[in-house]
VEXKEZA-474750 format. One record per residue: residue number from 1; z, x, y of N, C-alpha, C in turn. Coordinates in steps of 0.02 Angstrom, whole numbers, plus 50000, padded with zeros to 5 digits. Layout:
BEGIN
{NUM,{Z,X,Y},{Z,X,Y},{Z,X,Y}}
...
END
This chain:
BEGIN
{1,{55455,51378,46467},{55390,51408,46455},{55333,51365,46482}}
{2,{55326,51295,46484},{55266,51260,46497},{55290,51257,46563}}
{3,{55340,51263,46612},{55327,51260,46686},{55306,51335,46707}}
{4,{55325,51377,46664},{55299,51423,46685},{55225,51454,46685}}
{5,{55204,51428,46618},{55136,51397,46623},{55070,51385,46659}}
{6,{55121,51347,46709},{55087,51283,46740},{55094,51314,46811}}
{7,{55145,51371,46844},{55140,51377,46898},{55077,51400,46899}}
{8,{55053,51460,46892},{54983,51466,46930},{54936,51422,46936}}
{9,{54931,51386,46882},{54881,51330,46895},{54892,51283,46951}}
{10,{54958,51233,46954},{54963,51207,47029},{54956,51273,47104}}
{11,{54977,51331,47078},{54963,51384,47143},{54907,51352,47176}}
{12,{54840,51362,47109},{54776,51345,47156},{54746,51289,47170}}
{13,{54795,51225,47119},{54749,51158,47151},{54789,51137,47201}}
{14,{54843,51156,47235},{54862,51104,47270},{54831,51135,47345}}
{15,{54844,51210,47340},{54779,51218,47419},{54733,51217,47414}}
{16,{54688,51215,47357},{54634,51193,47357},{54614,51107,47374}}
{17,{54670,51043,47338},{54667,50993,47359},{54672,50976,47447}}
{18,{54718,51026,47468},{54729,51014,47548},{54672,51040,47561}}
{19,{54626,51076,47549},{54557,51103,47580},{54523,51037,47596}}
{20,{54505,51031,47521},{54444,50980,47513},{54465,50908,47562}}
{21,{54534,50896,47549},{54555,50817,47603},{54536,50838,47694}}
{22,{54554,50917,47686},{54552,50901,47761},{54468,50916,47782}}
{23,{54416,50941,47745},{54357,50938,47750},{54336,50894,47752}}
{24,{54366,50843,47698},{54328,50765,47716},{54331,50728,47778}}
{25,{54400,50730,47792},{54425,50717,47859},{54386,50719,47919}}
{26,{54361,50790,47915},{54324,50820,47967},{54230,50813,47950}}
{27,{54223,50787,47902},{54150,50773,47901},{54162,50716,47912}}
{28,{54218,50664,47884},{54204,50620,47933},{54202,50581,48007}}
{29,{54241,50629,48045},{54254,50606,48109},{54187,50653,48118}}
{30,{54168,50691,48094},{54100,50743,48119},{54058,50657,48139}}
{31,{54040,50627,48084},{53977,50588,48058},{53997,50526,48111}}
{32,{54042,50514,48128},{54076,50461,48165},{54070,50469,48240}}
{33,{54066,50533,48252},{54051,50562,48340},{53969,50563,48346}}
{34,{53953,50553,48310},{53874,50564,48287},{53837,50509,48272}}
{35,{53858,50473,48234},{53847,50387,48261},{53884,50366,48326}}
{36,{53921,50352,48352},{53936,50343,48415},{53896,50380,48466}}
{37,{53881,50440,48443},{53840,50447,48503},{53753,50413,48527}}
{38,{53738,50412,48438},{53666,50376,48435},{53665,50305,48453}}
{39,{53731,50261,48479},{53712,50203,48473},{53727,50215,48570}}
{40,{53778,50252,48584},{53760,50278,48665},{53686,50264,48693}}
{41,{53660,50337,48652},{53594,50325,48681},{53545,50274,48685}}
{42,{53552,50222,48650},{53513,50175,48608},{53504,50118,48663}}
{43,{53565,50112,48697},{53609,50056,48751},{53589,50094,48828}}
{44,{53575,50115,48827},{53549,50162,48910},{53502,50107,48940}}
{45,{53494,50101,48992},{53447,50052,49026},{53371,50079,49007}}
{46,{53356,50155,49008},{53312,50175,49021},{53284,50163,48938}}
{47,{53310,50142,48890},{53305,50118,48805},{53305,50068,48793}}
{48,{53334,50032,48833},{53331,49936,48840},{53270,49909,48854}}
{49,{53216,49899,48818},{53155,49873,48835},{53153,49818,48783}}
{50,{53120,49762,48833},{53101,49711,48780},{53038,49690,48748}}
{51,{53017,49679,48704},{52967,49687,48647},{52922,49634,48705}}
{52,{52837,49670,48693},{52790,49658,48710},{52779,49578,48686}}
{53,{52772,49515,48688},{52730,49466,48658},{52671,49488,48625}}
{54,{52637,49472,48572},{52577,49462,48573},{52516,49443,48595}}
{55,{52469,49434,48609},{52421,49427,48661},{52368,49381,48605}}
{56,{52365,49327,48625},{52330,49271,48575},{52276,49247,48633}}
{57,{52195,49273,48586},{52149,49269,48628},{52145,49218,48620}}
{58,{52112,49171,48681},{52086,49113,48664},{52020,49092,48636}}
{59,{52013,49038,48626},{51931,49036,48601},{51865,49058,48637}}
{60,{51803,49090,48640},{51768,49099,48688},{51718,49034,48697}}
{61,{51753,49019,48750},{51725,48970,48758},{51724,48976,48854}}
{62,{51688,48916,48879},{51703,48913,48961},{51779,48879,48979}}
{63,{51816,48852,48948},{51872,48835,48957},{51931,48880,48921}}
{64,{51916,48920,48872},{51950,48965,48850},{51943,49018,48895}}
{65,{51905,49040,48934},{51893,49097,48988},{51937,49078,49045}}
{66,{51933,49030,49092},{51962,48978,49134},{52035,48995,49111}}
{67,{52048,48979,49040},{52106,48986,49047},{52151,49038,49030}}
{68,{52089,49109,49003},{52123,49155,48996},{52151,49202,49075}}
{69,{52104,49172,49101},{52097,49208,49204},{52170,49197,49220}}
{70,{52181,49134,49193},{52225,49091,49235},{52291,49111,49223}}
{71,{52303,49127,49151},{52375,49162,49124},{52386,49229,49123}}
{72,{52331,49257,49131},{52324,49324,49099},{52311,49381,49162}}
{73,{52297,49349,49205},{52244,49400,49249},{52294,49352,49333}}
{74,{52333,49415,49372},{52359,49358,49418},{52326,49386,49485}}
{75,{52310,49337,49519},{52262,49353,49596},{52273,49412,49614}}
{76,{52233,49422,49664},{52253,49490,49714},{52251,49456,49757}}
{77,{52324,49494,49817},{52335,49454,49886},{52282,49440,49921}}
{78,{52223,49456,49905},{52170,49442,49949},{52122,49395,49933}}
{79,{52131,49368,49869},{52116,49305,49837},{52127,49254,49843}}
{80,{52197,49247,49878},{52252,49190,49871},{52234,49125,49909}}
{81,{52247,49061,49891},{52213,49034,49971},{52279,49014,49979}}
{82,{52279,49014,50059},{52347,48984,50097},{52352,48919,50053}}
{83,{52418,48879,50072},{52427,48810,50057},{52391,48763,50100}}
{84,{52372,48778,50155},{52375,48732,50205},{52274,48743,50194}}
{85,{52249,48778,50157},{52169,48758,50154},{52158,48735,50094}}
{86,{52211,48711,50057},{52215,48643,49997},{52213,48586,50011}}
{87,{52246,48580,50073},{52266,48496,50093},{52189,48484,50116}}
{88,{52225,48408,50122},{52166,48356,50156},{52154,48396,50223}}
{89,{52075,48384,50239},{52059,48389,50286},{52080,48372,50355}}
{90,{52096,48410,50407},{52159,48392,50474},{52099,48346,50496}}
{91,{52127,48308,50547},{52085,48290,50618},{52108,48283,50659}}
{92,{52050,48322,50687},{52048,48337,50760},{52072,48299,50823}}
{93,{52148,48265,50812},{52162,48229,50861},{52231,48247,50847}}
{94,{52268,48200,50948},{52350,48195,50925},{52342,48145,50973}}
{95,{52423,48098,50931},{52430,48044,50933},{52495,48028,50989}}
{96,{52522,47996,51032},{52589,47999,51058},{52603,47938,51031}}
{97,{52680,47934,50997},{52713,47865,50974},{52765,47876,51016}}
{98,{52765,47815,51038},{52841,47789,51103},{52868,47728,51059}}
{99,{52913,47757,51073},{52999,47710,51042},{53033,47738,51045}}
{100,{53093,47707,51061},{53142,47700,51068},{53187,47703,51025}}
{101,{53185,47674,50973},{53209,47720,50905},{53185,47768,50847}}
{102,{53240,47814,50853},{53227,47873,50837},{53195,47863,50758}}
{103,{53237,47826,50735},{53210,47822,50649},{53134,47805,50648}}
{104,{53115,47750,50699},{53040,47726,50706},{52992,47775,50695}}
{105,{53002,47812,50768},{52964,47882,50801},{52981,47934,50734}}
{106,{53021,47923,50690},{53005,48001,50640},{52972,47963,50580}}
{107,{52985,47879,50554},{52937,47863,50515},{52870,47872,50527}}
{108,{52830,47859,50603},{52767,47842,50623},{52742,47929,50626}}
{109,{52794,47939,50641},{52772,48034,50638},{52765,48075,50568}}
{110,{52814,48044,50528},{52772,48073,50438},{52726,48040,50424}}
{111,{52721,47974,50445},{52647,47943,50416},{52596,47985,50437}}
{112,{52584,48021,50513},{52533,48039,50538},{52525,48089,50483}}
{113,{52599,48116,50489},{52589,48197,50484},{52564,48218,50411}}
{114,{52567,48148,50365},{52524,48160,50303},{52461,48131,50303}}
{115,{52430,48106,50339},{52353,48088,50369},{52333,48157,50395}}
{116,{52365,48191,50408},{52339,48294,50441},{52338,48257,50513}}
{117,{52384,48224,50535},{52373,48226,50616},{52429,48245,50654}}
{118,{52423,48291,50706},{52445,48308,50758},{52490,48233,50804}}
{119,{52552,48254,50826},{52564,48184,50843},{52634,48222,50879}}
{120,{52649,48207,50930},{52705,48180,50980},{52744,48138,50989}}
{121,{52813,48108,51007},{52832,48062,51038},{52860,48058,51101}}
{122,{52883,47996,51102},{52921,47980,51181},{52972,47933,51185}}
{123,{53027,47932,51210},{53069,47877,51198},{53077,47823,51212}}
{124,{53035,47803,51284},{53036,47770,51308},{52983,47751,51360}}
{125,{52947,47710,51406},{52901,47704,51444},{52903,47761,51475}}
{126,{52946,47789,51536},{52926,47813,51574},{52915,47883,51548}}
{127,{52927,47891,51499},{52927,47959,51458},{52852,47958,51426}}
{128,{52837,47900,51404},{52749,47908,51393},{52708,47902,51448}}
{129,{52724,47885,51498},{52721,47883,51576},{52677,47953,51591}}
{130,{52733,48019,51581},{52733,48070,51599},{52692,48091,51543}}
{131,{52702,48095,51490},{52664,48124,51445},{52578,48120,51436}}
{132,{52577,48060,51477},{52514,48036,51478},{52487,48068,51551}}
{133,{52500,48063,51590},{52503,48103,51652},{52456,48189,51658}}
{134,{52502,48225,51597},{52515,48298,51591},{52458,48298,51543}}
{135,{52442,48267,51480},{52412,48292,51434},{52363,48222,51395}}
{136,{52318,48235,51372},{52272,48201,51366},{52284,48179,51278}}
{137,{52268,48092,51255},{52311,48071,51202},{52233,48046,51173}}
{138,{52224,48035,51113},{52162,48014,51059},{52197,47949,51067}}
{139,{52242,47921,51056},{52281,47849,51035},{52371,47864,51032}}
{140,{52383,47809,51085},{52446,47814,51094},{52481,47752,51054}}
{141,{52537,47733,51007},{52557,47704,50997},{52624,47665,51048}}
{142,{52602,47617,51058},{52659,47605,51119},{52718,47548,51090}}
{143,{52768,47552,51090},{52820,47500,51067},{52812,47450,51135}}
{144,{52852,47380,51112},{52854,47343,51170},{52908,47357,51217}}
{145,{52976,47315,51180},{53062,47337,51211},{53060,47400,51212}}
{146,{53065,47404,51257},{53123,47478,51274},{53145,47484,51353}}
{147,{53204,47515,51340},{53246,47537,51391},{53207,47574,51459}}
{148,{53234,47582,51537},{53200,47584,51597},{53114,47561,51610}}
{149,{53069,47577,51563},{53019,47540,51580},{52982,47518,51488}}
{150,{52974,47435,51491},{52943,47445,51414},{52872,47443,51422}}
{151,{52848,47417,51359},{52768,47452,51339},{52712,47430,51384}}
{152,{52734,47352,51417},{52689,47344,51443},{52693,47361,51526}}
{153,{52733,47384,51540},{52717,47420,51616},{52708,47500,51610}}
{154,{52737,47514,51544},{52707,47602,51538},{52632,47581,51544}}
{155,{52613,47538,51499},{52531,47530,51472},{52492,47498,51556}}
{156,{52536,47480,51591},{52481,47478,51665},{52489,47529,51708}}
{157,{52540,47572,51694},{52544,47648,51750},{52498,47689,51716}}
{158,{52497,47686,51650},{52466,47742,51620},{52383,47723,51623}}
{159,{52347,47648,51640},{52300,47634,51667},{52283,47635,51716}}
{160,{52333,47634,51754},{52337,47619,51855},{52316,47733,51871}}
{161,{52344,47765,51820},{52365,47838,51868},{52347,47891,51818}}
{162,{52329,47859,51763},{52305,47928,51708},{52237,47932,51720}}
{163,{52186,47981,51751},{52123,47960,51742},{52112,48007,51661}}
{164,{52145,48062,51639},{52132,48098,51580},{52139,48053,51498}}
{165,{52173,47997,51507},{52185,47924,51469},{52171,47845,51495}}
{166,{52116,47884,51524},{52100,47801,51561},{52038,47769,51497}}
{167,{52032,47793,51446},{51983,47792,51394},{52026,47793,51352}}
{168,{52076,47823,51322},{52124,47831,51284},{52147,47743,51241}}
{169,{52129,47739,51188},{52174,47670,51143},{52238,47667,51160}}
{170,{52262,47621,51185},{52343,47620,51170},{52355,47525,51125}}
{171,{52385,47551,51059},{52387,47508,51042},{52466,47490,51015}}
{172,{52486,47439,51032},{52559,47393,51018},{52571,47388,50977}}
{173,{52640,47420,50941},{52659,47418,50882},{52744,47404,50903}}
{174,{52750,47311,50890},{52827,47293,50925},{52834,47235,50847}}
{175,{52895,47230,50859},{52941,47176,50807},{52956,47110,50840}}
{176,{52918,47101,50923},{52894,47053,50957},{52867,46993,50941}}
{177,{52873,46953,50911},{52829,46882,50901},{52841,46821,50936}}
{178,{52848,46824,51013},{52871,46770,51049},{52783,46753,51057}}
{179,{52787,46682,51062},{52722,46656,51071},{52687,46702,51148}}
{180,{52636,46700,51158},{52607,46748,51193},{52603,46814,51210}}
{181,{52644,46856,51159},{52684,46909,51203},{52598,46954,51176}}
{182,{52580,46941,51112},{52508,46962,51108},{52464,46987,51165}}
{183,{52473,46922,51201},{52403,46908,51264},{52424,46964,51311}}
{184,{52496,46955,51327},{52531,47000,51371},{52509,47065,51356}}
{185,{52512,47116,51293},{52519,47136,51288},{52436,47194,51308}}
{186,{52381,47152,51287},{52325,47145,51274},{52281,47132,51361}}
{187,{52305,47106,51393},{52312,47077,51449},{52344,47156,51529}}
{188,{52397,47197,51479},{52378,47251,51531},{52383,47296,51505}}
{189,{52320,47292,51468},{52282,47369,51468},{52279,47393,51383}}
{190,{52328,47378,51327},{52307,47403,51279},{52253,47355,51258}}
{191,{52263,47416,51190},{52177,47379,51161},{52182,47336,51079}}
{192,{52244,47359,51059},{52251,47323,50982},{52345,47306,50979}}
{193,{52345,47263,50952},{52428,47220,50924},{52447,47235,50861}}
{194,{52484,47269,50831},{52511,47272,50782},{52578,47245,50770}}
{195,{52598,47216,50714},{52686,47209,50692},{52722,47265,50653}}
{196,{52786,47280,50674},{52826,47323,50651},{52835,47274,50558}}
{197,{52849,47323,50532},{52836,47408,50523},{52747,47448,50501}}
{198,{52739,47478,50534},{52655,47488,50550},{52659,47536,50445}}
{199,{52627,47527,50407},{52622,47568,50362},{52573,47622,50347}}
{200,{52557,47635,50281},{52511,47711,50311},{52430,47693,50323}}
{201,{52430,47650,50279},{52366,47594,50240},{52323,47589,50339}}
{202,{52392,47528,50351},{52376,47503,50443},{52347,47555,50464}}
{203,{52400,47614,50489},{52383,47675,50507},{52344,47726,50513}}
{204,{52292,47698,50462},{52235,47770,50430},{52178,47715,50472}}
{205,{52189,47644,50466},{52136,47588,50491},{52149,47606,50561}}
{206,{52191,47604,50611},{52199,47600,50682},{52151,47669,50699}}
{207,{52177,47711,50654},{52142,47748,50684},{52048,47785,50685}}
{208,{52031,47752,50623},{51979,47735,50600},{51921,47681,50659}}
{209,{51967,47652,50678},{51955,47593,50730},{51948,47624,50822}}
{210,{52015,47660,50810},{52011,47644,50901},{52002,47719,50911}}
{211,{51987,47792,50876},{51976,47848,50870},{51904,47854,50914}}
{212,{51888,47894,50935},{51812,47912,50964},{51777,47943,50900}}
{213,{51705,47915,50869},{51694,47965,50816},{51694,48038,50855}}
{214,{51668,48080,50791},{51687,48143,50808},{51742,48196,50796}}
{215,{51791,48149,50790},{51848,48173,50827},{51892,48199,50740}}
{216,{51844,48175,50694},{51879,48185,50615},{51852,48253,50613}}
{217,{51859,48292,50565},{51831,48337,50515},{51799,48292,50477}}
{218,{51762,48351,50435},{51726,48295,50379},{51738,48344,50314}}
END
């Protein structure tokens, strides 16, 4: 009698229990396709933005302005100044250095070339020979030794046959210190003696010295 009872009653809970489990089931994979999809969208490039900073005025002041321009506000290309109308002022000259070694001729050539000067070399006499010949020099640096002709017979051809450097400084910059070689040197045709290694200090003086005024910017 009590199972018999009892059948109708399990009749209706047990498909009713399979209802309700498989509804849950399905609201939850519902709720689960539905978060997955909101975090999809969330991750898109076109949703990926990164948060503004704040914007912290500065004081009003003339240096608080100055420096709000400066962070805040960036040039227009037509504002800009090149690099090269920052630097020191160029002048108006170029220099030829002859030697024979190469390391020499590229030291004496950054020194210029951070003084703003224009500058050339040559390897050897007859090569400042020619150079002097063709094109007209503010101050030539001349080594003594060197190979086929050295400084001091470049320094009398280039007096004897340049008339465009017949005014031109040529001044001696050798590792030379035999007694007289000075006089020699001085004797045909340049105009100043220096000892190796010439530095920038020397350098800015030689030319300060044996330069034509004029010939600087100011």
């Amino acid at each position: 009698m009590g199972l018999a009872r009892a059948e109708p009653w399990l009749s209706f809970y047990v498909p009713a229990s399979i209802f309700i489990a498989v509804m849950a089931m399905l609201l939850a994979f519902a709720g689960w396709i539905y978060h997955r999809q909101r975090v999809t969208r969330a991750l898109t490039p076109e949703n990926c933005t990164m948060p503004t900073p704040p914007r912290v005025n500065p004081p009003d002041t003339e240096l608080g302005r100055r420096k709000e321009t400066s962070v805040f506000m960036a040039p227009s290309p037509q504002s800009e100044t090149p690099f090269s109308a920052v630097q020191e002022p160029k002048m108006q000259l170029k220099v030829l250095v002859v030697d024979d070694d190469a390391c020499n001729r590229m030291i004496l050539r950054k020194q210029l070339m951070q003084l703003g000067v224009e500058s050339q070399s040559a390897q050897d006499g007859m090569a400042a020979v020619e150079a002097a010949l063709n094109e007209h020099w503010d101050l030539i640096l001349m080594d003594g030794q060197m190979p086929n002709m050295d400084g001091i017979e470049a320094t009398r051809e280039i007096r004897a046959h340049s008339r465009i450097n017949a005014d031109t400084a040529i001044i001696a910059v050798t590792s030379n210190t035999c007694h007289g070689y000075r006089e020699r040197c001085l004797a045909s045709g340049m105009n100043g003696f220096c000892n190796k290694p010439l530095n920038a200090v020397a350098l800015q003086e030689l030319i300060k010295s044996y330069v034509k005024p004029g010939k600087q910017l100011s």
